[in-house]
C-alpha positions as CSV (number, residue, x, y, z in Angstrom):
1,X,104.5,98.5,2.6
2,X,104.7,94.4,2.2
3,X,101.9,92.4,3.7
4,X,102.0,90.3,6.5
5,X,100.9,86.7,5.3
6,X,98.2,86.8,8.0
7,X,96.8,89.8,6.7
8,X,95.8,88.1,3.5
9,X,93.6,85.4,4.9
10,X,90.9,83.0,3.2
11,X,87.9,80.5,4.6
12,X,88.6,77.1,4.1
13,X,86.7,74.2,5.4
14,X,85.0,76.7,7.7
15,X,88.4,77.6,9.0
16,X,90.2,81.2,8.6
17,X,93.7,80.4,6.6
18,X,96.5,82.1,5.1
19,X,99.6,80.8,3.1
20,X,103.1,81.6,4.4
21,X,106.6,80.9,3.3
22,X,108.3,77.7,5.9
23,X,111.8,77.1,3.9
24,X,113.2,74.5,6.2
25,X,110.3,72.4,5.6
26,X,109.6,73.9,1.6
27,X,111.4,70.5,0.8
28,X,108.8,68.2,2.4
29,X,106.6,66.8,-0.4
30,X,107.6,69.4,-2.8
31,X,107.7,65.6,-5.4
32,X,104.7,64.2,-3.8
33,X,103.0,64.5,-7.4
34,X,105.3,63.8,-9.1
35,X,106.3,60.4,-7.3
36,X,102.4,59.8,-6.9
37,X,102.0,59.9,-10.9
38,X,105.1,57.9,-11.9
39,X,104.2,54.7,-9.2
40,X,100.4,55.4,-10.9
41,X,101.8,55.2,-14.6
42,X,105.0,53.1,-13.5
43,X,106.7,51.4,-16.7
44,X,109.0,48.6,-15.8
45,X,112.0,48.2,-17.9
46,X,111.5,46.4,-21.1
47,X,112.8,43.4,-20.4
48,X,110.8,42.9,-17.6
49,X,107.5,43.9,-19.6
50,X,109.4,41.1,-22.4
51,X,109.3,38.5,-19.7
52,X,105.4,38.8,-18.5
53,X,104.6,38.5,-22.1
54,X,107.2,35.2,-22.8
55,X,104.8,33.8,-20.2
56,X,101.8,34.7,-20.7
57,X,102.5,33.3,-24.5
58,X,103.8,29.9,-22.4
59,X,100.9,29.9,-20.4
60,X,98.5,29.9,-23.2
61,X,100.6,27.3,-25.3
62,X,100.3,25.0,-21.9
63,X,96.6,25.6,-22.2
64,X,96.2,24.6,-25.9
65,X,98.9,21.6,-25.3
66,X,96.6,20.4,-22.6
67,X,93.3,21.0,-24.0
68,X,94.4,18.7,-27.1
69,X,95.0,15.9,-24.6
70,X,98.6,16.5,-23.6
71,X,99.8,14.2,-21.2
72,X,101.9,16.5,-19.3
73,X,101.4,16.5,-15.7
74,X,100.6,19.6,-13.4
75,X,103.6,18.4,-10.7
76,X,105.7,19.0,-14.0
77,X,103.9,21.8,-15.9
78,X,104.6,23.8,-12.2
79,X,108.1,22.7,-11.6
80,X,109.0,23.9,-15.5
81,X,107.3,27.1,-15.2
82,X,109.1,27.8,-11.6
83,X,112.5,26.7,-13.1
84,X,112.0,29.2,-16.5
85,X,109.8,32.2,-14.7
86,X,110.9,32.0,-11.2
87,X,109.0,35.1,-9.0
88,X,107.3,35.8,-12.0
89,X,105.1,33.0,-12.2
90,X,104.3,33.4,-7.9
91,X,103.6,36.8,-9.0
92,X,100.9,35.9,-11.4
93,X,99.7,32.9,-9.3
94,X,99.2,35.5,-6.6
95,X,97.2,37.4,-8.9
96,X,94.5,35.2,-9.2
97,X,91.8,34.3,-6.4
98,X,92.9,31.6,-3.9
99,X,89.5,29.5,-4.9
100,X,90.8,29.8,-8.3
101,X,93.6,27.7,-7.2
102,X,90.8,25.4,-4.8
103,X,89.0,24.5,-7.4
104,X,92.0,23.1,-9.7
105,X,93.9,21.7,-6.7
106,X,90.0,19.6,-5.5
107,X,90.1,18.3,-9.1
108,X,86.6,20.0,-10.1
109,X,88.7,22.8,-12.6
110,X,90.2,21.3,-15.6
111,X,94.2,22.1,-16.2
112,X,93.2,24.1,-19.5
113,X,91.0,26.4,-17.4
114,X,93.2,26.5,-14.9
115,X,96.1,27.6,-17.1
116,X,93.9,30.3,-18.6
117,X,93.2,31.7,-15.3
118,X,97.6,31.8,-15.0
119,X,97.4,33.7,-18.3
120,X,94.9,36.2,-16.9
121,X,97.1,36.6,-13.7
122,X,100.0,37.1,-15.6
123,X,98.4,39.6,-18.3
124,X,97.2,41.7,-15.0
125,X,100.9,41.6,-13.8
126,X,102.3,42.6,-17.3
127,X,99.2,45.2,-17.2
128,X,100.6,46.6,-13.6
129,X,104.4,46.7,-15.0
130,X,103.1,48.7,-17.9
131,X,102.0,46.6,-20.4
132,X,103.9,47.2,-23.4
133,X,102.7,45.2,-26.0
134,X,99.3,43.9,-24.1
135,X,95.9,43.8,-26.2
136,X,93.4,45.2,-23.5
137,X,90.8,44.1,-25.7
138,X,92.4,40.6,-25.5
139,X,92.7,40.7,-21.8
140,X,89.2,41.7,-21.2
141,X,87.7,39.2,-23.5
142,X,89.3,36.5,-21.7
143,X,88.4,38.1,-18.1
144,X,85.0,37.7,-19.5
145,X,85.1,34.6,-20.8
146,X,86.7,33.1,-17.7
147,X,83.8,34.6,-15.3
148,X,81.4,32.9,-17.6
149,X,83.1,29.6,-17.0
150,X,82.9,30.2,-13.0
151,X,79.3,30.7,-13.6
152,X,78.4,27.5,-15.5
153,X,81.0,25.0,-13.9
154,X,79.3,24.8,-11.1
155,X,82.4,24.9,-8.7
156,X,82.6,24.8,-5.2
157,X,84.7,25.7,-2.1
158,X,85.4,24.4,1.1
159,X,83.4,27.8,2.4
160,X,80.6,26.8,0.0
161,X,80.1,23.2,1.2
162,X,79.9,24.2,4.5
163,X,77.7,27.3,4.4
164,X,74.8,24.8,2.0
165,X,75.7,22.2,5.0
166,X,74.8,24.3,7.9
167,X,72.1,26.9,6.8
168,X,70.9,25.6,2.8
169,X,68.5,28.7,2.8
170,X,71.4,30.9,3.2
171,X,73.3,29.2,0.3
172,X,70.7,29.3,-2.1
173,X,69.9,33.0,-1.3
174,X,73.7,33.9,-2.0
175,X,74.1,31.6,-4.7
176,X,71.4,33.5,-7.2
177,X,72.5,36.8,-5.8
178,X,76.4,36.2,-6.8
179,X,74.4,34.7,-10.3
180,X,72.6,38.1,-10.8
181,X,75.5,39.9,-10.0
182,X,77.7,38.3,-12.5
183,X,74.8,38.6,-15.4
184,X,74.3,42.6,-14.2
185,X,77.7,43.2,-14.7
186,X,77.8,42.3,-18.2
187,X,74.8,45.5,-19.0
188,X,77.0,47.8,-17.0
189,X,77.4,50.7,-18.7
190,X,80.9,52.5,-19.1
191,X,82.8,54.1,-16.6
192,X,83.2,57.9,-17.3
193,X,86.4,59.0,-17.0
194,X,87.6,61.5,-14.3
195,X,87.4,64.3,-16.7
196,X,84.0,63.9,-17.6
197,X,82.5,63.1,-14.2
198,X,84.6,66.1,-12.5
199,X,82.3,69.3,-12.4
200,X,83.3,72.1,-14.8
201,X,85.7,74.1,-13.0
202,X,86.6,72.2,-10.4
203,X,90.2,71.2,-11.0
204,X,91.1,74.8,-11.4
205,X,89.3,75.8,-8.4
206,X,91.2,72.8,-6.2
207,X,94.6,74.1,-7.6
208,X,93.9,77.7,-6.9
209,X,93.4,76.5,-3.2
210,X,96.9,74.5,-3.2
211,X,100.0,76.3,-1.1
212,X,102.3,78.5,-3.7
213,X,106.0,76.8,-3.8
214,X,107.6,76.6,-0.7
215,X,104.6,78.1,1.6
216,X,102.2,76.2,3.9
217,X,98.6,76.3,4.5
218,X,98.2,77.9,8.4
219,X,95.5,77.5,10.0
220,X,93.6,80.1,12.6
221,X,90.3,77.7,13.3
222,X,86.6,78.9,12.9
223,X,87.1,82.6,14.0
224,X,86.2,85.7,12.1
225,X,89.4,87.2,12.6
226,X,92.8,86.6,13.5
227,X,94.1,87.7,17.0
228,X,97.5,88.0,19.0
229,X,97.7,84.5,20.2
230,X,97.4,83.1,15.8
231,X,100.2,85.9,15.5
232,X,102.1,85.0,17.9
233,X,102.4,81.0,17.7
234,X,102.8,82.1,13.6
235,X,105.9,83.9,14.5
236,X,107.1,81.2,16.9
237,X,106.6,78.6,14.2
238,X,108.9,80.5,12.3
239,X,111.7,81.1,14.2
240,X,111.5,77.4,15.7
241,X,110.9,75.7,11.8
242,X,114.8,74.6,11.9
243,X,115.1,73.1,15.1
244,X,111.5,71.2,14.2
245,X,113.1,69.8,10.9
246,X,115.0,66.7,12.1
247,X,112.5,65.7,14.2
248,X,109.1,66.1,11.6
249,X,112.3,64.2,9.5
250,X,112.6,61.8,11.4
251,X,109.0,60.8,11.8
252,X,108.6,60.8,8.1
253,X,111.1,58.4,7.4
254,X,109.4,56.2,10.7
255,X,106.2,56.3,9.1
256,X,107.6,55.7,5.2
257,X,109.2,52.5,7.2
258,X,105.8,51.2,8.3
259,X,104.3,51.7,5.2
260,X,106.6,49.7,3.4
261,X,105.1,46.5,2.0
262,X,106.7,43.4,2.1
263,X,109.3,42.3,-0.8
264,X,108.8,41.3,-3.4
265,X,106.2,43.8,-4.2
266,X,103.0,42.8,-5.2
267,X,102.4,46.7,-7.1
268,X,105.6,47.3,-9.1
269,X,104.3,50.6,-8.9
270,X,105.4,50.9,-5.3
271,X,109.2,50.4,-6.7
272,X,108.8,54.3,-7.0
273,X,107.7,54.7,-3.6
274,X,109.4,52.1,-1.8
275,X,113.2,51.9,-3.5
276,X,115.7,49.8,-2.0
277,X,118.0,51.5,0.7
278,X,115.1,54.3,0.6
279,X,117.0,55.4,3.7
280,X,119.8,57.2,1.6
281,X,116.9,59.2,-0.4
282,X,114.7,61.9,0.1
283,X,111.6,59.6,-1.3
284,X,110.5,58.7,2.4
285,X,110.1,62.9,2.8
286,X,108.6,62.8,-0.6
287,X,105.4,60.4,0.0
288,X,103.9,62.9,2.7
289,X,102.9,66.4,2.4
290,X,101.8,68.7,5.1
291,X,98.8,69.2,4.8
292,X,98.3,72.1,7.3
293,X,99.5,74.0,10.9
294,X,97.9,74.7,13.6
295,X,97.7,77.7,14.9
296,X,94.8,76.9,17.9
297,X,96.5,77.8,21.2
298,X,95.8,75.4,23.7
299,X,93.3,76.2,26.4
């Protein structure tokens, strides 16, 4: 004689559960991984990945041009660069810090420096698309190099003048801590992987814990055992799961509206999640997952 799926309960999180098939809802997040891993790894088209690296290569040309005394003139340099790159080059301006772009625009950071720190922004927005074609090695030698710049130039921001204005003591105290920081970060040893820092075992036990295809995770609460009243709201759950779908549908697509972030997208990776006319998809169902139902009855 076949089971109930309430006779074949587990403790989880203190709680008594059991998996049971829900197919109007199966479809709900059933490409949550999936869709999770490809805006993780996302690999923007080559031509796109071609077009981060035309200006980074630009970038560092501009730097070298105006390092060897180059007369060109930011108001120009900027104008060019928005002319050729277009979003591209607001992308990777975005990408670097706003005092970055204080310290060029009060005339304490040269225009070769300043161009370097484009180059970074643009090599972490090639990085983000994919990066085809990008030295690592390259990129984290000149991250490196550029902190060490910050830390000997001496600059200075609006934020900074007024902080040593109105409490010196302060200043000074946060000044050598940001300098000790910077210096402690160089000794940092590497960062483990998630493979080496995730306890033997553990993965598999986490997937033997996840819902089979098509099934949810019920949940009875912190009771021993499971009485009428779980039994009953299980078995309402199921006969009402169709008539719940538009609405939990609904919602989802609500939510997945929210969430969206505003164009153009500063993580290409969220081209997976957020796709234009997203309405006409099933990715807005895709992004959530039930995670668990209830089966406390209300007192």
């Amino acid at each position: 004689m076949t089971k109930q799926p309430y006779e074949q309960t587990f403790p989880r999180g203190g709680r008594l559960c059991f998996f049971a098939p829900a197919p109007a809802l199966a479809h709900i997040g059933e490409r949550f991984d999936e869709l999770s891993d490809a805006s993780f790894c996302y690999e923007a088209p080559a031509e796109e990945q071609e077009r981060w690296k035309r200006l980074v290569r630009r970038l560092e040309s501009l730097a070298e041009r105006s390092q060897g005394g180059s007369a060109e003139s930011w108001p120009a340099v900027n104008a060019s660069l928005h002319q050729e790159f277009g979003e591209c080059f607001e992308q990777a301006r975005g990408r670097v810090s706003p005092f970055i772009h204080e310290y060029f625009d009060t005339g304490q950071m040269p225009m070769p420096e300043y161009l370097e720190w484009l180059a970074y922004g643009a090599e972490a927005m090639w990085s983000l698309n994919g990066g085809t074609g990008l030295d690592m090695d390259a990129f984290l030698a000149r991250s490196s190099r550029l902190s060490q710049r910050l830390l000997s130039g001496n600059y200075e921001s609006e934020a900074d003048r007024r902080l040593r204005a109105e409490d010196p003591q302060q200043y000074e105290l946060l000044t050598t801590t940001m300098q000790s920081l910077w210096a402690a970060m160089d000794d940092l040893p590497p960062i483990p992987s998630a493979e080496d820092s995730e306890p033997e075992g553990a993965a598999d036990a986490d997937r033997g814990t996840a819902p089979p295809p098509g099934s949810l995770l019920f949940s009875c609460g912190d009771g021993k055992v499971i009485d009428d009243a779980h039994i009953s709201l299980f078995h309402e759950f199921l006969e009402q799961q169709d008539q719940l779908r538009p609405a939990i549908e609904k919602a989802l697509r609500t939510m997945h509206g929210w969430m969206c972030p505003p164009h153009p997208l500063s993580f290409p990776g969220d081209r997976v999640l957020f796709p234009e006319n997203s309405d006409a998809t099933d990715v807005p169902l895709q992004c959530f997952r039930i995670r668990e139902v209830s089966l406390q009855p209300e007192n």
